[in-house]
N, C-alpha and C positions, 0 to 999 in steps of 0.2 A: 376545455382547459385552456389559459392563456396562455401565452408564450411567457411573460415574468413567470408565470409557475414553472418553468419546464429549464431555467438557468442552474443545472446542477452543479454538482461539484464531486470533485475524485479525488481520493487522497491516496490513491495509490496505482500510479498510470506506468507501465515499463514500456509504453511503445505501442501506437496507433495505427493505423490506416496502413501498414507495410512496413513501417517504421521504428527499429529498436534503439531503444535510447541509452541502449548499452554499448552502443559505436564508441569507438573515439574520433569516429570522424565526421560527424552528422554536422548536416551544414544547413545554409537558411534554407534556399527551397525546401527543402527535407522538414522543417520543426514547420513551415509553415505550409505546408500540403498538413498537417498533422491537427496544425488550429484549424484551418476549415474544415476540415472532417471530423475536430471535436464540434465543432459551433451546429454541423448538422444531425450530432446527436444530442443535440439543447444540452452541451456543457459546457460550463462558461469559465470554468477555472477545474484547475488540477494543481498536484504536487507529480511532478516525473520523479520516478525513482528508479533508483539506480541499486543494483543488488550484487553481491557480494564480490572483490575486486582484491589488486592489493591496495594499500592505500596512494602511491602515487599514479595509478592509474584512474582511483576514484577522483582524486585531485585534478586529473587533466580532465577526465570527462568534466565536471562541477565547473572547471574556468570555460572551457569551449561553451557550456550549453550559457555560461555568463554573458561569455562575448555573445552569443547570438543572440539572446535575451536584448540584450543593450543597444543591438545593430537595426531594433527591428519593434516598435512600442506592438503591436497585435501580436508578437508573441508574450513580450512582459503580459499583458493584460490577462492571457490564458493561462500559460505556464506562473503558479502566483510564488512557487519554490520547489524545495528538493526534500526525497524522502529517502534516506538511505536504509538501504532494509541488509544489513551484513556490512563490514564482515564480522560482526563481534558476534555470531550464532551459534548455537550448539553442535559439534562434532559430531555428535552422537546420533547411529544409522537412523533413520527416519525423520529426524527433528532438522536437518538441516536444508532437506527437501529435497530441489534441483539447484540447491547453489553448490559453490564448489567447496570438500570439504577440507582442500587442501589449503586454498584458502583464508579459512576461516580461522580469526585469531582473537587476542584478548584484547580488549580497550582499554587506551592508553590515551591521559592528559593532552598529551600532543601532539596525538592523530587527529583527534578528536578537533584540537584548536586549528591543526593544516588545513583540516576538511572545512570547517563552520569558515574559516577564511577565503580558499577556493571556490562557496558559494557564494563569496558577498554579502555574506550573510543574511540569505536567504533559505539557509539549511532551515526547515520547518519540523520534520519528525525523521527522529534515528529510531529502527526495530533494532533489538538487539537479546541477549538470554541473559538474564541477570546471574547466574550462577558462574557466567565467566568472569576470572579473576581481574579487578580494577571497574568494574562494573559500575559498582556502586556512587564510584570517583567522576565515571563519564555522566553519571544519569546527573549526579548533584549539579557538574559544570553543564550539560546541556537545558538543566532548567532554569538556570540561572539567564543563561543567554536566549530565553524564552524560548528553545528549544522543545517539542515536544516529544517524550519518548514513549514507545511502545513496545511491549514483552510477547516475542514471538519469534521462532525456530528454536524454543527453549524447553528443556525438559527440568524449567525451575520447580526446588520444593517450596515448600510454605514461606519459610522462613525467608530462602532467597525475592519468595513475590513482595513477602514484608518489605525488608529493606531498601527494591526498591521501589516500594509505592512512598515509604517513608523518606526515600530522595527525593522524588518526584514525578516518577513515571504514573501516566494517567488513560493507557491504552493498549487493550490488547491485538494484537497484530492479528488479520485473516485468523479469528479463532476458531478451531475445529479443524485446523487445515497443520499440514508443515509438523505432521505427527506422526508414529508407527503405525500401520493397519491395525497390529496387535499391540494391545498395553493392557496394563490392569485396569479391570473390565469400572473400579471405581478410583482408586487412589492413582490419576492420574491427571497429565497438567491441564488437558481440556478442561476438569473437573477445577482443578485449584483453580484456574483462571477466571471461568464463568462465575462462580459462588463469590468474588472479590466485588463488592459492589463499588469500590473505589475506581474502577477499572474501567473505561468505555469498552464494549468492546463493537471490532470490528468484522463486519461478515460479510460473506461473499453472495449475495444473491440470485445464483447462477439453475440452481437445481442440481448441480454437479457437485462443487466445492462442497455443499452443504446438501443432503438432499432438502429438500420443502416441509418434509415433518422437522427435522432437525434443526429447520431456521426456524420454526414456530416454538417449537421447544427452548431454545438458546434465548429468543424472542422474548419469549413469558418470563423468563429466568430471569433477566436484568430490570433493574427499579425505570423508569420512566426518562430519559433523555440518558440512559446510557447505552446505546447505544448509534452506530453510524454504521452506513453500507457503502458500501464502496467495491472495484470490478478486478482487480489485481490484472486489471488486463496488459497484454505483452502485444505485439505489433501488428497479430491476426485480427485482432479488435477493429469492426467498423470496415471490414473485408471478407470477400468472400471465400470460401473453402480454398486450402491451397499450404504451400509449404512455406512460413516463414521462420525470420532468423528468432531469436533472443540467446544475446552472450555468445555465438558462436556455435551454439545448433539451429539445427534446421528443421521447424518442430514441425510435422504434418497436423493439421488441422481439417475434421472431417465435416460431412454435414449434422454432425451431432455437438458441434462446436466445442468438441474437447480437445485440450491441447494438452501433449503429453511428450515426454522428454523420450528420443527412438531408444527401440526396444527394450521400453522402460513403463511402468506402469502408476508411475511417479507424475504427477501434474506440474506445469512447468505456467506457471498463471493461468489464463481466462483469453475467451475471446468474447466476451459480456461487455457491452455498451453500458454507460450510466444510463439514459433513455428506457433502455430493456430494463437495467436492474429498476429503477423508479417504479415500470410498470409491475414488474415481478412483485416488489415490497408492496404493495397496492392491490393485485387479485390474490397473493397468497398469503398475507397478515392481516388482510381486509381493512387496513388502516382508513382512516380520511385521509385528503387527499392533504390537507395543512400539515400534516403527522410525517406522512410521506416523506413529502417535500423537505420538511425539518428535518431528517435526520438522514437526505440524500445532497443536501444541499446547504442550508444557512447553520444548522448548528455545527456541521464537522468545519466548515469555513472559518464558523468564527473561531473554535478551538483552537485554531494557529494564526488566528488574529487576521482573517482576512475576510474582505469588505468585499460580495459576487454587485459587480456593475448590474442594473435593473435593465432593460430594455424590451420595448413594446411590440408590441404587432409584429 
């Protein structure tokens, strides 16, 4: 396999190599122990995302990780923008995950504009639950601002997924995940969501998030280039066993590389590399290897308009 084949891409990164990008204090050594340890999992771009806050803290983290971006061109080049995944989530037990459901609010015009402004506008994808009120308002202005959005911590009905695919939302968030153990065994959102073939959706390739028959299943279900993988991984990712942070817990991570929110049985992201996920997508969808690569790398890139630099040997 070349090395140009193995320049992946992550659309949804909370935190690397020890590293939670949910600080507000995270400084240059810090983002940049973070690229080289993404570069030695052949991934050449990501979106850091940053998960559920209130919004003036979402704002300072988005200028901080600006300023470092800007202090430091090897980080711009990796870190390619920002993925905000909350706070505009479902309340409701099961569907909001490990984020906080305190919280979690409505989306409003002009959080929406503080935020897309404190990135520099480099905000690339807002998660969000379209059944929350003003919804429909964020998804219109964030497409507008080429904004990508995706429906997920959401227990949307049909109607709610319609509207907003008819804004503009065009992906579903880690689908299969950030739901009740128990739901109705048919009429429910994992179900609305997958059947939406307007929808990319997105999966976690882990064997955990998703067991291996159920990626294959979700797999077969979607028309051809809809879907991307991607690792939701938090700061245990690309490190070995051991207790790290995300948001302010302290999540023990075992040799079975599950990470779980304490005494909780709640999943709190991944400790899945893109590299591992690549390989994963590859022995257990038994893809080609072009197929792979396409939907772990250049086609989720370009859906937020970004260009992965080539590099050889």
């Amino acid at each position: 396999m070349s090395r140009r084949k193995q320049k992946l891409f992550d659309l949804q990164v909370n935190g690397f190599a020890g590293v939670d990008f949910q600080s507000p204090d995270l400084e240059l050594p810090q983002l940049l122990h973070v690229v080289e340890a993404l570069q030695r999992h052949d991934t050449a771009g990501i979106l850091a995302t940053l998960i559920t806050d209130s919004i003036d803290s979402l704002c300072w983290k988005l200028e901080n990780f600006e300023r470092l971006r800007n202090r430091d061109p090897r980080i711009a080049a990796v870190v390619k923008g920002y993925h905000l995944e909350g706070p505009w989530i479902s309340c409701e037990t099961g569907y909001h995950g490990a984020h906080s459901r305190e919280l979690a609010c409505d989306p409003k015009a002009a959080d929406f504009l503080r935020l897309y402004d404190a990135s520099g506008g480099n905000l690339k994808l807002v998660t969000l639950a379209p059944e929350r009120r003003g919804s429909e308002e964020v998804v219109a202005l964030g497409a507008a601002k080429g904004v990508r959005i995706g429906l997920g911590h959401t227990n949307a009905s049909e109607s709610d997924i319609d509207r907003a695919i008819q804004a503009g939302a065009t992906l579903a968030t880690h689908l299969g995940n950030a739901v009740p153990l128990e739901m109705h065994r048919h009429d429910n959102v994992v179900q609305r969501l997958l059947a939406r073939d307007e929808l990319i959706a997105c999966l976690i390739p882990d064997g955990i998030h998703l067991p291996r028959f159920v990626l294959q299943n979700f797999y077969r279900a979607k028309p051809p280039g809809k879907v991307f993988f991607t690792t939701d991984c938090m700061s245990a990712a690309g490190s070995p066993p051991g207790v790290y942070p995300l948001a302010g817990y302290d999540l023990e991570v075992g040799e079975d590389g599950v990470v779980r929110l304490p005494g909780d049985g709640r999943f709190a992201g991944s400790s899945l590399t893109m590299d591992r996920a690549f390989r994963n997508v590859l022995n257990w969808l038994e893809l080609e290897e072009g197929a792979a690569f396409a939907q772990c790398a250049t086609a989720p890139a370009a859906h937020f308009g970004i260009t992965l630099e080539e590099t050889g040997n």
